[in-house]
N, C-alpha and C positions, 0 to 999 in steps of 0.2 A: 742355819736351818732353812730347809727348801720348801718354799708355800707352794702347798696343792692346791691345785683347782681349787675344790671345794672351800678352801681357807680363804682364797683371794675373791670369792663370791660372797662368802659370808664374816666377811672381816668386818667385828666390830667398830673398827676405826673408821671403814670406810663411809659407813653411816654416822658415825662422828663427825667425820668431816663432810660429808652428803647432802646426811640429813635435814639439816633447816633448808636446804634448796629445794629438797624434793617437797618439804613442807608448804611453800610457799608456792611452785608448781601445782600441787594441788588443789591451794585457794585458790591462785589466779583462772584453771581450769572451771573452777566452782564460779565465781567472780564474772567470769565473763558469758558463763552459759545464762548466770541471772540475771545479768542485764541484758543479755540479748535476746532472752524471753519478757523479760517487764518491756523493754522496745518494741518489741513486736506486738503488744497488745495497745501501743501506741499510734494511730495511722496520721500521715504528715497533712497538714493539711493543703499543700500542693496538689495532693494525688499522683505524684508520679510512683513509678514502680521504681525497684532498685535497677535497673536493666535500662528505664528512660533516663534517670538521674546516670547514668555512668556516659550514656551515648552524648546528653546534654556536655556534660563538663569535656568528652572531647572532644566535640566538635568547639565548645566554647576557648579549646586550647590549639584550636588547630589542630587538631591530631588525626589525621586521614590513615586508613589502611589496620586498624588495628579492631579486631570484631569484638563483638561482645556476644559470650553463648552462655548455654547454662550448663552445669555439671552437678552431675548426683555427690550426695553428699552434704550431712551439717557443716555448716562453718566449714567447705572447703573450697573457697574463694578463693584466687590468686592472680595473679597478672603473668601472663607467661612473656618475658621479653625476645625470647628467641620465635616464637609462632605469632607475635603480634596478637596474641590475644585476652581478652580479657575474662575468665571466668568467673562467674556467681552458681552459686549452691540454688538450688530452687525455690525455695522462701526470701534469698534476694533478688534472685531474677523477677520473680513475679509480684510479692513484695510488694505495699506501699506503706510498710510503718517505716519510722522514723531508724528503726535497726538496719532495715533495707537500704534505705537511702545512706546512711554512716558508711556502712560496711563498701558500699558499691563506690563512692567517695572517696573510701581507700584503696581500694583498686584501680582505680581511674588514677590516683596522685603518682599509684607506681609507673601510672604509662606516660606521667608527664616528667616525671623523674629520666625514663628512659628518653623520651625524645632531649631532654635538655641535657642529657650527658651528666644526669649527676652524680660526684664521684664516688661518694660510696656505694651506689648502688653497679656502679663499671664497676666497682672492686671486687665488691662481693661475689656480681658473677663470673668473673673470671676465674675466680678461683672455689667455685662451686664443685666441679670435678675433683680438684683433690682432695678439698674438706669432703666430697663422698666416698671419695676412697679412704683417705684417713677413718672415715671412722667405719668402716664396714671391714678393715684389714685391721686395726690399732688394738684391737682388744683379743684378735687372736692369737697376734704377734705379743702382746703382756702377756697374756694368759701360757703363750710357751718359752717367753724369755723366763718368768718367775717359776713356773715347773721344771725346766731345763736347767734354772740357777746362772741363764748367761746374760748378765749384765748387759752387753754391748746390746742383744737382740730388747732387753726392756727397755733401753734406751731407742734403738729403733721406734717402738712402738710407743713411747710418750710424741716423740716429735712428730710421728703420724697423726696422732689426738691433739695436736697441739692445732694443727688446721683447723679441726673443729671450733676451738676453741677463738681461732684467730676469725671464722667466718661470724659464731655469732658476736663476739665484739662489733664488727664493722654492719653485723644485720640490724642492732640497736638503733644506730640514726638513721636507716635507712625504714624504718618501720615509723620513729616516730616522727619522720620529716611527712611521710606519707598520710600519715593523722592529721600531724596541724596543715597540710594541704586542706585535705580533705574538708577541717572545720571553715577552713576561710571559702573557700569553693564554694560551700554551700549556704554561710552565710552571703559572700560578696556576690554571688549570683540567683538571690530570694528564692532558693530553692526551698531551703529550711527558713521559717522565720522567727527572731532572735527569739523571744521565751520557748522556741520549743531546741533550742541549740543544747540546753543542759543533759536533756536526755543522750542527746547524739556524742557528747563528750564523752560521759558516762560509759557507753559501748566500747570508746576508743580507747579511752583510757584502762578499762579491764582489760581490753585486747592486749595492752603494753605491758601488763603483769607478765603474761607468761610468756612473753619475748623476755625480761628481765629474769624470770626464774630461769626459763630455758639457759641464757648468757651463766646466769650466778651455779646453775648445776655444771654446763661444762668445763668453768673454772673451778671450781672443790674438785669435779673430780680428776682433773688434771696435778691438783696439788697433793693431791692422795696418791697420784702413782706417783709425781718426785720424790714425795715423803717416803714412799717407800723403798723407791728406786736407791735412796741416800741411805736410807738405815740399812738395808743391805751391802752398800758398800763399806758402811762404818761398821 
């Protein structure tokens, strides 16, 4: 029997196999936006902004050459390793609750990650380009191997996704190596001080949820196209 389109989008299994992923993505989504709003009605009592807190830790790291700016945008903080730079969202740039300072803290750990070569985080972006192709190409190529009925091209099209899937494994340590940075940074240089540390984990540790969902959704659903790729051929 040849799965159309419409069958392979709305295939109950695939939500079978999916579903609790995608369940648990959307706690973690939920999960992290409440702590990082209860955080924010927290101010540190430092006073730094998230934008002094990320500048302090790298110059406390030695870390010359790498800017720190703001970008529009909730929660779209990153560390760009190829521009040397370090972006925060405008509530942690300017920022000085304890959310600010968490978040800018993990930005800052990805930029000592990159000066010390650490390897998962080489690994990851090295192969950042293909897990982007993988999966911008992987679901069109399923989509016309399983309408076509030609096996070899479904197969193509698992091992395309299959990058995706091998990126977010290796993004797991490299997210939460950047966390427990983050928490020691701020305790071991009195930025944060100890009773107000609970809160700061609390952000970080929601943030890890949906690195975890994200990981557990693109394995289900990489097992749902073997599974299917196999009952086709059986």
């Amino acid at each position: 029997m040849t799965m159309t389109l419409a069958m392979l989008m709305w295939d109950p299994l695939y939500f079978l196999f999916v579903g609790p992923a995608m369940l648990l993505a959307l706690w973690a989504q939920w999960r992290v936006k409440s702590a990082y709003h209860a955080a924010l009605e927290v101010p540190c009592r430092s006073g730094f902004s998230g934008a002094e807190t990320a500048h302090m830790i790298l110059e406390s790291a030695g870390i010359k050459g790498v800017r720190v700016e703001m970008v529009d945008g909730m929660l779209s903080d990153h560390y760009d390793s190829r521009a040397k730079v370090l972006r925060l969202s405008p509530d942690v740039y300017h920022g000085h609750s304890l959310a600010s300072m968490g978040i800018a803290a993990h930005e800052a750990g990805h930029a000592i990650q990159d000066k010390e070569g650490y390897a998962p985080l080489v690994i990851r972006n090295g192969i950042v380009p293909l897990a982007s192709v993988g999966s911008n190409l992987s679901i069109l190529i399923l989509m016309a191997g399983f309408v076509l009925n030609l096996a070899g091209l479904v197969w193509v099209g698992i091992g395309l996704f299959s990058t995706v899937v091998v990126f977010q494994l290796i993004n797991l340590p490299v997210e939460f190596d950047a966390s427990a940075r983050a928490k020691r940074l701020l305790l071991g240089g009195s930025i944060v001080a100890q009773d107000e540390a609970p809160v700061v984990r609390n952000v970080l540790r929601a943030a890890a949820w949906t690195y975890v969902a994200a990981t557990l959704t693109a394995v289900l659903t990489l097992a749902y196209y073997i599974f299917r790729a196999t009952e086709r051929r059986n």
